[in-house]
C-alpha positions in Angstrom: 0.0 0.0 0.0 0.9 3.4 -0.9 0.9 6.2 1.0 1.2 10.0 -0.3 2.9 12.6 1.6 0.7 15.9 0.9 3.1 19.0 1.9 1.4 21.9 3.3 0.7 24.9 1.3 2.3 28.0 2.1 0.7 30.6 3.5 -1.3 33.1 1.6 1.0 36.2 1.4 -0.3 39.6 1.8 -0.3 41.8 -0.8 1.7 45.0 -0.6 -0.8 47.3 0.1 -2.2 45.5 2.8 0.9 45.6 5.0 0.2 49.0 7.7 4.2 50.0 7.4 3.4 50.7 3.4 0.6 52.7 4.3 3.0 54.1 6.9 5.9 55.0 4.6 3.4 56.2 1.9 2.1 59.0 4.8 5.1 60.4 6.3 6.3 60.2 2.6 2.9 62.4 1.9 4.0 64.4 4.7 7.1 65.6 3.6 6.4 66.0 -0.1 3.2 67.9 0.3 4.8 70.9 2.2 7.5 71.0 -0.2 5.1 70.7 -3.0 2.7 73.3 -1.6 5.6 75.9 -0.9 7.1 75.4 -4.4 3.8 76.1 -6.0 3.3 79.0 -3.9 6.5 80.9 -4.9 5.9 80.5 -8.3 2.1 81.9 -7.7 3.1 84.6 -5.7 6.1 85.4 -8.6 3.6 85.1 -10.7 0.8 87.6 -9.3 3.8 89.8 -8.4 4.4 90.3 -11.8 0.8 91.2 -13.1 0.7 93.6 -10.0 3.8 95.4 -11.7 1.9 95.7 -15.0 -1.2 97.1 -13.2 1.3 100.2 -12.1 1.3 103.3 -14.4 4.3 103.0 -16.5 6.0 106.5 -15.0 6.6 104.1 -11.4 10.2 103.2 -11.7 10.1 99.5 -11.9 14.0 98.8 -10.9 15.0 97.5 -7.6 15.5 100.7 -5.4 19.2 101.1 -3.7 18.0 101.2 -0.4 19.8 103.6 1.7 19.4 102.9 5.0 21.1 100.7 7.7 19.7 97.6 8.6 16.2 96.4 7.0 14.0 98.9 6.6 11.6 99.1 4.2 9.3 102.7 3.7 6.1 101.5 1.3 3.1 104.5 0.1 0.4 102.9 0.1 -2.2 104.6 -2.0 -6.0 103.5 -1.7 -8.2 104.2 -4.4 -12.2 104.5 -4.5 -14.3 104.6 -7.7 -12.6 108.1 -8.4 -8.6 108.6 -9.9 -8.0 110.8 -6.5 -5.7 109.2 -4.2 -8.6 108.5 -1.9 -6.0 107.3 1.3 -2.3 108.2 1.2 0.1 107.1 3.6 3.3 106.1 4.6 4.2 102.2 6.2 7.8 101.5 7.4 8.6 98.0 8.6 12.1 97.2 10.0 13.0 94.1 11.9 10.6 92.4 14.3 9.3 95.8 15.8 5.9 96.1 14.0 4.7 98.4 11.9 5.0 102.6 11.9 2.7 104.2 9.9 2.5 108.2 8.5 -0.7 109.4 7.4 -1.0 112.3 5.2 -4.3 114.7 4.2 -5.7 114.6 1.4 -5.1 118.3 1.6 -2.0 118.7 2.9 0.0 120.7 0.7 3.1 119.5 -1.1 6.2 120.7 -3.0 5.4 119.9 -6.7 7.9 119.3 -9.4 7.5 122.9 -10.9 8.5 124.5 -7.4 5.2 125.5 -6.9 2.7 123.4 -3.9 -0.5 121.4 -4.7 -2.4 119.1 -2.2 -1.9 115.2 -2.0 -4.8 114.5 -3.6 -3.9 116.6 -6.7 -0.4 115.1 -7.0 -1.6 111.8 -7.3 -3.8 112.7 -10.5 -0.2 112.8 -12.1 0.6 109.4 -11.0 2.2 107.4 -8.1 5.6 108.9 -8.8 4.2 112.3 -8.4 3.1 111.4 -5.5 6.7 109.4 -4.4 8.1 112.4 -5.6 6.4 115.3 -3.8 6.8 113.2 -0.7 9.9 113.0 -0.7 10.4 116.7 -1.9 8.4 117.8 1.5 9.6 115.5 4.1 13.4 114.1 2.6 11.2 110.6 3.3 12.7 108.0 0.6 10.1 106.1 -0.3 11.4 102.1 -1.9 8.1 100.9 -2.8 4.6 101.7 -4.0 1.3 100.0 -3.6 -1.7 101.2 -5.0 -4.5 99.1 -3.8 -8.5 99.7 -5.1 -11.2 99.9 -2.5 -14.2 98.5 -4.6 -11.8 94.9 -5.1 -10.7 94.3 -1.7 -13.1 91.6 -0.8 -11.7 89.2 -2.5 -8.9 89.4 -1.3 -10.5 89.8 2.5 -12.5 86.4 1.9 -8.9 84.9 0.9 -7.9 84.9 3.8 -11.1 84.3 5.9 -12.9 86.9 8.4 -10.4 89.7 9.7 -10.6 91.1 13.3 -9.9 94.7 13.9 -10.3 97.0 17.2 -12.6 99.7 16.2 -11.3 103.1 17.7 -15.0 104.6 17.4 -18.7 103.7 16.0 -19.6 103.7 12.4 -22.8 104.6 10.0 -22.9 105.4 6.9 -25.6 104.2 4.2 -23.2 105.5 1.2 -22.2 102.1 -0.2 -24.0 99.4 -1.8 -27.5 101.5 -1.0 -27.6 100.0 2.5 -26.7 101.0 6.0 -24.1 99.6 7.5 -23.0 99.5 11.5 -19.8 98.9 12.9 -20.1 99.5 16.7 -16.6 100.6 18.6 -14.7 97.6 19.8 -12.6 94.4 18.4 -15.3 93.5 15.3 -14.8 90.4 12.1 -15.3 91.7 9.2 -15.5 89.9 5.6 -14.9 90.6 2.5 -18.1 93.0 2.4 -18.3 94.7 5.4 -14.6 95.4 5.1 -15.3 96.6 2.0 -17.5 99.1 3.3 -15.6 99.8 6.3 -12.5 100.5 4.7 -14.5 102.9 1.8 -17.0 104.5 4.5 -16.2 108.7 3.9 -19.6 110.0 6.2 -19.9 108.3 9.7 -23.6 109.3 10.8 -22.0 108.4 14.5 -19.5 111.1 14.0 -19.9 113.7 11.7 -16.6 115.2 12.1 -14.8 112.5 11.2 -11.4 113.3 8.8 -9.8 111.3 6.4 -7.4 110.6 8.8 -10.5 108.2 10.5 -11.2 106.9 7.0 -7.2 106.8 6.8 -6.7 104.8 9.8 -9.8 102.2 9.1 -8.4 101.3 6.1 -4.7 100.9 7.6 -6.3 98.5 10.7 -7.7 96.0 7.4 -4.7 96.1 5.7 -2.6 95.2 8.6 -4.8 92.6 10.0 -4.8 91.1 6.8 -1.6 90.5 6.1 -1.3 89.5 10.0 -3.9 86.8 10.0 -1.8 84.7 6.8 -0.3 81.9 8.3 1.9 78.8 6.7 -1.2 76.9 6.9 -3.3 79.4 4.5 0.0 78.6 1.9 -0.4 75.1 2.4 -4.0 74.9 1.7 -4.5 77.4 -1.1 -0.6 77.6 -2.6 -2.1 78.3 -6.1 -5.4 80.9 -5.4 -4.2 82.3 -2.4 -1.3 84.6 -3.5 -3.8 85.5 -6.7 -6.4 86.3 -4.7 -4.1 88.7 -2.2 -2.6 90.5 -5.2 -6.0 90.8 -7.6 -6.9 94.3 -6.2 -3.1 95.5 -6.1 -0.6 97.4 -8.1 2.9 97.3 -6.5 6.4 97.0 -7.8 7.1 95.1 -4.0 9.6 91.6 -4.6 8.3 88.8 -2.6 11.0 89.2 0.3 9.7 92.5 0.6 6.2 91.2 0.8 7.4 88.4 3.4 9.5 91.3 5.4 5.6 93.2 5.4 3.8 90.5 6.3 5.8 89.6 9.4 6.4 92.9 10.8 2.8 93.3 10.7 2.2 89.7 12.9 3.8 92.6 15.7 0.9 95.3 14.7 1.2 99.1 14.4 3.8 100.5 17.3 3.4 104.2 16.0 1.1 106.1 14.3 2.3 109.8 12.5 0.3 112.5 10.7 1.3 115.5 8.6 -0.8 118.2 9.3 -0.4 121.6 8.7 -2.8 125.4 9.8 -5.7 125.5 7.4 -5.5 128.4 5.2 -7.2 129.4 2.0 -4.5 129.1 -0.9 -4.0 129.5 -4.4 -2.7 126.1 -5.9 -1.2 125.6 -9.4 -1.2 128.1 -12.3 -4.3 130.2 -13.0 -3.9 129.9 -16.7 -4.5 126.4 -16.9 -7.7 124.1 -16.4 -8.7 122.3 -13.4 -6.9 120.5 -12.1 -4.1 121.9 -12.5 -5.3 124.5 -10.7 -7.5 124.8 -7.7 -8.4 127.2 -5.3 -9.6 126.5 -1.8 -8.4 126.2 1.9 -5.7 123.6 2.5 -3.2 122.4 5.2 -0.2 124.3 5.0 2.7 122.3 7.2 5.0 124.0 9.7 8.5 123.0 9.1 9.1 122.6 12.5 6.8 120.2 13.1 7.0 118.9 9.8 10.6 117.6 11.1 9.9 116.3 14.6 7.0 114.2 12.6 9.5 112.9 10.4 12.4 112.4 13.2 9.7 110.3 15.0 8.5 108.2 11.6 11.4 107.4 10.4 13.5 107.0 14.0 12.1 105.9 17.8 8.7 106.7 17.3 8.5 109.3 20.2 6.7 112.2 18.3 4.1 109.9 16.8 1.3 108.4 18.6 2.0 105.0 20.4 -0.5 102.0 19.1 -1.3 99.4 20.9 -1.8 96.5 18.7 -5.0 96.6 16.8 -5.2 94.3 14.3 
């Protein structure tokens, strides 16, 4: 009799993707690549919006990189928002150096400024001939050398709001107006979120019902706490999730020769908020601006800020230096 020797079979073996250290691997694997990935595509986004925000700049803005004459990092920006109008409709001055937050100038609409033909117009009138007027004049007035330019339009900043999700801002004082969008909007006093609309309106609001003596420096300074707490609130997790978009959607509303370290240095000192806040100002008188010969607006009469030189200086001093003639900010956004 016979007898047959079965061997046993071998064991079933488990296929690749059943064994938990592939799916192990394959995660810290996703882990690594994705930031890497995600960063890449973000510099070449933000290169890429970078460079339409250049072409949006009216060609007299001198698009070379700017010799920067100063010690250590600083970095002086205008910063010019625009409403429906060509007027410069917010003008002021943002200085970032280091990790010690942002300073900020503000300067009236109607503040008078040394033009290029030795004669004075107001802000507002300067920037009619362009950004570079405006850089120009500026630095005429004050000796303030301005690197970069950013011109920014009021009626597109939503997007770019909504980007970045809701933005929080302390409200230095109650706001009404019913001017935009024909409906009324209220902003009480206090830290508020605002998206991309009521930002929108908050930052574009010229009559405050709550306060009808409101300046431009209010309108000024609501427009300076959005734009700060903006670029505060992006975080490396905002790259990581929208690397593509993001950058696109920052930059959509924005003309500005800035390079992307400079947009980097911005965005960090602003993570420390506003440490001083500075205003020209000058004694209201009635003047005659430009040539009387030639159209408006060239020419304009009316009553406008006319700065003492004095003060004009210690303003300056304090801007571009310690900070100690400028109002101290707590930080706001």
């Amino acid at each position: 009799m016979t007898t047959t020797t079965t061997e046993p079979a071998d064991p079933p073996r488990r296929r690749w993707w059943r064994r938990p250290r592939w799916w192990l691997l394959a995660a810290v694997l996703l882990l690594v690549a994705w930031p890497v990935a995600a960063t890449l595509v973000a510099l070449q986004s933000t290169s890429s919006a970078l460079a339409a925000a250049r072409d949006r700049l009216p060609d007299d803005v001198d698009r070379r990189a700017v010799a920067r004459d100063r010690s250590g990092d600083a970095l002086t920006v205008l910063v010019i928002g625009v409403d429906r109008s060509s007027s410069g409709d917010g003008i002021q001055l943002v200085r970032a150096q280091g990790t010690s937050g942002l300073r900020t100038l503000s300067i009236p609409r109607d503040l008078l400024l040394d033009a290029y033909d030795g004669g004075e117009r107001p802000a507002t009138l300067q920037h009619q001939q362009g950004p570079a007027a405006v850089v120009r004049a500026i630095g005429r007035t004050t000796g303030i050398h301005i690197h970069r330019v950013v011109v920014i339009r009021l009626t597109a900043m939503r997007t770019a709001i909504d980007a970045v999700g809701p933005v929080s801002v302390e409200n230095p004082a109650r706001l009404e107006t019913r001017e935009i969008q024909g409906r009324t909007w209220t902003f009480p006093k206090g830290r508020i979120e605002l998206d991309g609309a009521h930002a929108e309106a908050f930052m574009r609001a010229r009559h405050n019902e709550a306060s009808p003596d409101e300046s431009d420096e209010d309108r000024s300074r609501r427009q300076q706490l959005v734009l700060t707490a903006m670029l505060g609130s992006l975080s490396p997790l905002d790259v990581l999730l929208h690397p593509h978009s993001l950058p696109h959607d920052l930059l959509g509303s924005v003309g500005t020769d800035l390079t992307r370290s400079e947009l980097v240095q911005l965005a960090r000192a602003a993570r420390h908020g506003v440490t001083a806040r500075c205003r020209l100002t000058g004694q209201l008188q009635a003047v005659h601006v430009g040539d009387p010969n030639l159209p408006w607006p060239a020419r304009r009469d009316g009553l406008y800020l006319v700065p003492d030189p004095d003060e004009l200086a210690d303003v300056v001093a304090g801007f571009e230096g310690d900070g100690a003639a400028c109002a101290a900010a707590s930080r706001e956004a």
